[in-house]
C-alpha positions in Angstrom: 26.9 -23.2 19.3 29.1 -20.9 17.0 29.9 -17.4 17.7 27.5 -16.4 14.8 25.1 -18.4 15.3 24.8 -17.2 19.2 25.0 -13.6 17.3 22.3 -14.7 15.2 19.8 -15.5 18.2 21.0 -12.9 20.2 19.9 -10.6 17.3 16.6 -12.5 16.8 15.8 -11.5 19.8 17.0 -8.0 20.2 14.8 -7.8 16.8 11.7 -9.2 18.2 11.5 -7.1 21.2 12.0 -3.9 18.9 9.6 -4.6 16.0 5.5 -3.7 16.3 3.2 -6.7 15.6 0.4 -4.2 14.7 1.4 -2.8 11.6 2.6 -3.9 8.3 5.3 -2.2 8.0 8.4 -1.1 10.1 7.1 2.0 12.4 10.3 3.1 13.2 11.7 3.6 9.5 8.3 4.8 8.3 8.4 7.5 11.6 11.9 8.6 10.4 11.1 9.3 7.0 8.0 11.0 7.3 9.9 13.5 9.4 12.5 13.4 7.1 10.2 14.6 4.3 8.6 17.2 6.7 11.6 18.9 7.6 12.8 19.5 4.1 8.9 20.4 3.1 7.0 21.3 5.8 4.1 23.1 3.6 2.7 19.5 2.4 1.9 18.7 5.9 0.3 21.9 7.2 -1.9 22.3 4.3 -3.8 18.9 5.5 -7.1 19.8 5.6 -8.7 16.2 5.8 -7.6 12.2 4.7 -8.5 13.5 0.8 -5.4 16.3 0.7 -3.0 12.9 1.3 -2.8 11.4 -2.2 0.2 9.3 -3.6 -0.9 9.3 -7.1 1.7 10.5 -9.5 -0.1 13.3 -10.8 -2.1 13.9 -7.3 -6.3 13.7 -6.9 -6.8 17.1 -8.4 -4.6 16.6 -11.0 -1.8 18.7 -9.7 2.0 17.3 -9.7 2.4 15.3 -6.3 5.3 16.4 -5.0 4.8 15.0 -1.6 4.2 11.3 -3.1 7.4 11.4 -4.7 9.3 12.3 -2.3 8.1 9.6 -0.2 8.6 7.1 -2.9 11.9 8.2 -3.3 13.1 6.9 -0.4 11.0 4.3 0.4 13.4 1.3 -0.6 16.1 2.9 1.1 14.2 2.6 4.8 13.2 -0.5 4.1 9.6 0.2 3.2 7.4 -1.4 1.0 6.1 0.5 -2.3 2.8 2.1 -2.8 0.2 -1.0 -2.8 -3.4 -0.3 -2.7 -3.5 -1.5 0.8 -0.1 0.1 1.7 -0.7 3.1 0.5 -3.8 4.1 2.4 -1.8 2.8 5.6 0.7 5.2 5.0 -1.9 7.9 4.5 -4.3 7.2 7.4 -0.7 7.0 9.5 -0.1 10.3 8.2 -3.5 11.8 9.4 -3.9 9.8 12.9 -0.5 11.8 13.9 -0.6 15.0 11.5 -0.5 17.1 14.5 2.7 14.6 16.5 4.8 14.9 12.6 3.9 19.0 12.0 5.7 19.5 15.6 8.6 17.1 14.5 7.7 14.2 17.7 10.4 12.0 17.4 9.4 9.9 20.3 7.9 7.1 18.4 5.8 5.9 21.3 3.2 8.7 21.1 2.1 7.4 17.0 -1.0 6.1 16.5 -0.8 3.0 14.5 -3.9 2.6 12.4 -6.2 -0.8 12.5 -7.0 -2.7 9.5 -10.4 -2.3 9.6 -13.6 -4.5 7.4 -15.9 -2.7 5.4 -19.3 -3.1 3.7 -20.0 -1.3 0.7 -23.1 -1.0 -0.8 -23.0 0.9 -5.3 -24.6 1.0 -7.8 -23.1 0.6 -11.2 -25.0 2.4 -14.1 -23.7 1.7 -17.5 -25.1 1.6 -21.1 -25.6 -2.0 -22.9 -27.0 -3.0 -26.5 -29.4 -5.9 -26.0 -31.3 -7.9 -28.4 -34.0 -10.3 -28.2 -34.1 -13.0 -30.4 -37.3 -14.5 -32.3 -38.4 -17.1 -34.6 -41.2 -15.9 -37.1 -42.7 -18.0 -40.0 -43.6 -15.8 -42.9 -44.6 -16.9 -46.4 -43.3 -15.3 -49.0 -42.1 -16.0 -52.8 -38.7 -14.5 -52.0 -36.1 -13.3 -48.6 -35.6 -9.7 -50.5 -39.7 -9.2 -49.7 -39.5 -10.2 -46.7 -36.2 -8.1 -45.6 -38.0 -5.4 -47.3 -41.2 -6.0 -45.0 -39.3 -5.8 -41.7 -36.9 -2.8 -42.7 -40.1 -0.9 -43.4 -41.4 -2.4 -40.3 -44.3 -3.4 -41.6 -43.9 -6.8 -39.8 -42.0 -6.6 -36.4 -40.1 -9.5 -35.5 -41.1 -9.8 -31.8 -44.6 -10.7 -33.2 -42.3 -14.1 -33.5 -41.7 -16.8 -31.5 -39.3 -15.8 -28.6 -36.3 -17.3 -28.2 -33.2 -15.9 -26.1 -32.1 -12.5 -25.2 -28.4 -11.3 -26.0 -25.8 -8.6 -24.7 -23.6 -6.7 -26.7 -21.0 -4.0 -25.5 -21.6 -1.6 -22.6 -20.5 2.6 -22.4 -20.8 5.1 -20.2 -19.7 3.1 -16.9 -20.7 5.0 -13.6 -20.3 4.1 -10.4 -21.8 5.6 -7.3 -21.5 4.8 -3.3 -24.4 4.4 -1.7 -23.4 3.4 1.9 -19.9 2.4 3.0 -20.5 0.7 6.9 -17.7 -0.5 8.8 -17.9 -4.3 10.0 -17.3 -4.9 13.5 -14.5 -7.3 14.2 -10.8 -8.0 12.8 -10.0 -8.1 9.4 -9.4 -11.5 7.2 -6.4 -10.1 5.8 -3.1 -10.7 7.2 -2.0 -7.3 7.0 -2.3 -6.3 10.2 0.4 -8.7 11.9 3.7 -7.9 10.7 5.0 -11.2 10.3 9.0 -12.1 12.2 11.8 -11.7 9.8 13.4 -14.5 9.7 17.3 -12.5 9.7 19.0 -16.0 8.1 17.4 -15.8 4.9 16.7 -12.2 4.9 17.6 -10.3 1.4 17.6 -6.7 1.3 15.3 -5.2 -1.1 18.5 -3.5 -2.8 22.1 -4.7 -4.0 25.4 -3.2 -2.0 26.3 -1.5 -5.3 22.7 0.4 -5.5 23.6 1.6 -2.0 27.0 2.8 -2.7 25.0 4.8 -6.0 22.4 6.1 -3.6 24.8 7.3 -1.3 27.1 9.3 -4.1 24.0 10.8 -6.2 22.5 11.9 -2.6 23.1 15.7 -2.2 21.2 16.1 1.0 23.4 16.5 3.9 20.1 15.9 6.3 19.6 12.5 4.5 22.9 11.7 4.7 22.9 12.2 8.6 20.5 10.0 9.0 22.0 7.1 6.8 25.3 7.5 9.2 23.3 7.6 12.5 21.4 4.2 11.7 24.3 2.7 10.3 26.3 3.6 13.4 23.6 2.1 15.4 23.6 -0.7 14.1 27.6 -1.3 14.2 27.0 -0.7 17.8 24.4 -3.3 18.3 26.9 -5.3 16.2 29.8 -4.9 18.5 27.9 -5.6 21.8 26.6 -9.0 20.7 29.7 -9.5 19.6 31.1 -9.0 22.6 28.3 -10.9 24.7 29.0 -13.9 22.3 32.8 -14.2 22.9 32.3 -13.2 26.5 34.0 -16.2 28.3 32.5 -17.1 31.4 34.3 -17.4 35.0 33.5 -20.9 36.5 34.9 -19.7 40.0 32.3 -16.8 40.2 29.2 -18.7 38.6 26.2 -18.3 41.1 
């Protein structure tokens, strides 16, 4: 075996042991920015009233500029981190509200976050809406000419559903509502394979950004916070680097085996 390839399984491993199997997204990097977002606005998070006040929309659920969606979105490719996805979002907003109280006091020990199931649920609506429909007839009139006869029905002196019925027909629909009735949570796990975060396979990994988007991040980024944080994970992970490294070229002493 090669010195990368022992590298390369030594890292697989390391990897592994580190990354959660319950969540669809890397914890770690998701903790990190989070906290990273509440130290530079810390209002966003204590104004959480309930699950609604966490909205990602561009222009926010009350129609207000998010400010707190973009920043998250900002940096979400540089952690790593998926972008907003129906699904994905409302992870990251039910993450946000199972440990408001662990990210407004800045917890950095990752242990004490509650990571949110992916749950099954029943909904029962009802859609209301607007429709032209039409019922279609056959009628036998005598007549000497189809003017009379158009003039008869306009003036609906004879009514065409005293004809022979035939088919009924739809035409366009307006004023679309829609309305919950009942949303009921179904006991068990979920079909969707969202809550297993698949192993990355670090051979055929491809980062979700080019080296040259990097280098452009890191020159247009201004905030010396962020920019802490870049270092300190990149430092880690030149240490990791070097140890495995080291445990790969490590030669081993025949004389002192045991």
């Amino acid at each position: 075996m090669s010195q990368i390839e022992r590298i390369r399984s030594l890292m697989m491993i390391t990897e592994q042991e580190q990354r959660p199997v319950t969540a669809p997204v890397n914890i770690d990097a998701l903790i990190t920015l989070i906290l990273h977002v509440k130290d530079k606005s810390p209002e966003y998070f204590e104004d959480m009233i309930d699950y609604s006040d966490i909205d990602f929309t561009p222009r926010g659920y009350a129609g207000t500029t998010n400010k707190l969606g973009d920043l998250i979105e900002k940096n979400l490719r540089l952690f790593g981190l998926p972008k907003f996805d129906y699904i994905i979002e409302d992870f990251y907003g039910q993450f946000i509200w199972n440990n408001i109280e662990l990210i407004r006091q800045g917890e950095k020990d990752k242990s004490k976050y509650i990571i949110p199931p992916l749950k099954k649920f029943l909904v029962t609506g009802e859609e209301r809406y607007t429709v032209r429909k039409g019922d279609i007839y056959e009628h036998e009139i005598e007549a000497y000419s189809k003017e009379f006869i158009e003039r008869l029905i306009e003036s609906h002196e004879i009514m065409i559903s005293d004809g022979r019925y035939i088919r009924e027909e739809h035409g366009d629909s307006w004023d679309l509502e829609q309305e919950i009735l009942e949303i009921e949570e179904i006991p068990g796990k979920a079909d969707t394979p969202f809550g297993v975060n698949e192993q990355v396979n670090l051979d055929s990994y491809e980062a979700p950004f080019t080296s040259e988007d990097f280098v452009n991040y890191v020159n247009s980024e201004f905030d010396l916070d962020m920019l802490q944080i870049m270092r300190g994970v990149i430092d880690k992970r030149i240490n990791e680097l070097n140890t495995l490294l080291h445990m790969a070229s490590r030669k081993e002493v025949k004389g002192f085996r045991k």
